[in-house]
C-alpha positions in Angstrom: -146.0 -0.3 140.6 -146.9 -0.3 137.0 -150.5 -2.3 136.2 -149.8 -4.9 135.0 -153.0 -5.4 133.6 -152.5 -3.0 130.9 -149.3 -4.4 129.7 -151.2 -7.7 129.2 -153.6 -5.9 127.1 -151.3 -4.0 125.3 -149.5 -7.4 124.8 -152.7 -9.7 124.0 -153.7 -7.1 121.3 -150.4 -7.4 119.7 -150.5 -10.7 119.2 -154.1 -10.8 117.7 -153.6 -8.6 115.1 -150.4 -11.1 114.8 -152.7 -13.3 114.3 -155.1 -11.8 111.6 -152.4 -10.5 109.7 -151.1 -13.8 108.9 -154.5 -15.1 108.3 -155.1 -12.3 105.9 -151.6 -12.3 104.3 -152.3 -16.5 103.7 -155.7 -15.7 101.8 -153.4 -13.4 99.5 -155.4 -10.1 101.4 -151.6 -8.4 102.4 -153.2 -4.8 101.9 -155.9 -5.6 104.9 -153.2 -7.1 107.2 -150.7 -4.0 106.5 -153.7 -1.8 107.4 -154.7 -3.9 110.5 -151.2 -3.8 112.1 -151.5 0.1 111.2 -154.6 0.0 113.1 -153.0 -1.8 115.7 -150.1 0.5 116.1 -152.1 3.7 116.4 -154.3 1.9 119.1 -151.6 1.0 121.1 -150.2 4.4 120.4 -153.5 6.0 121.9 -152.9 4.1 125.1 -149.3 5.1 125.6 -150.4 8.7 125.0 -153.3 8.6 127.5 -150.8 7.1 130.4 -148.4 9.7 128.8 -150.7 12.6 130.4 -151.1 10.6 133.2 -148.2 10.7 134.1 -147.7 14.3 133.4 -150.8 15.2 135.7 -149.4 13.2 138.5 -145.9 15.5 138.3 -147.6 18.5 137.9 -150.1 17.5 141.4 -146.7 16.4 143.2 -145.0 19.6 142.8 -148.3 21.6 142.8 -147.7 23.6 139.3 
């Protein structure tokens, strides 16, 4: 069962830097917001990588590589 826990992070952090990019893009700072949604992407990016080798740690123990 996937945790469930980290999808509500994942998703909670999305919509903060939601959040500060329109309040940055309404006081006419749209450079900042592009690079905070950057910011945000390679976070989340991070995360899926980590549970990316995981994953790949868990096959390897199941068929003892």
């Amino acid at each position: 069962m996937p945790n469930i826990n980290l999808i509500f992070q994942i998703a909670g952090l999305g919509v903060l830097i939601a959040i500060f990019s329109i309040v940055l893009e309404q006081a006419q700072k749209k450079e900042h917001g592009q690079m905070l949604t950057l910011v945000g992407v390679i976070v989340v990016l991070l995360i899926v990588i980590q549970l990316i080798a995981e994953l790949f740690t868990t096959i390897r123990t199941i068929f003892n590589m």
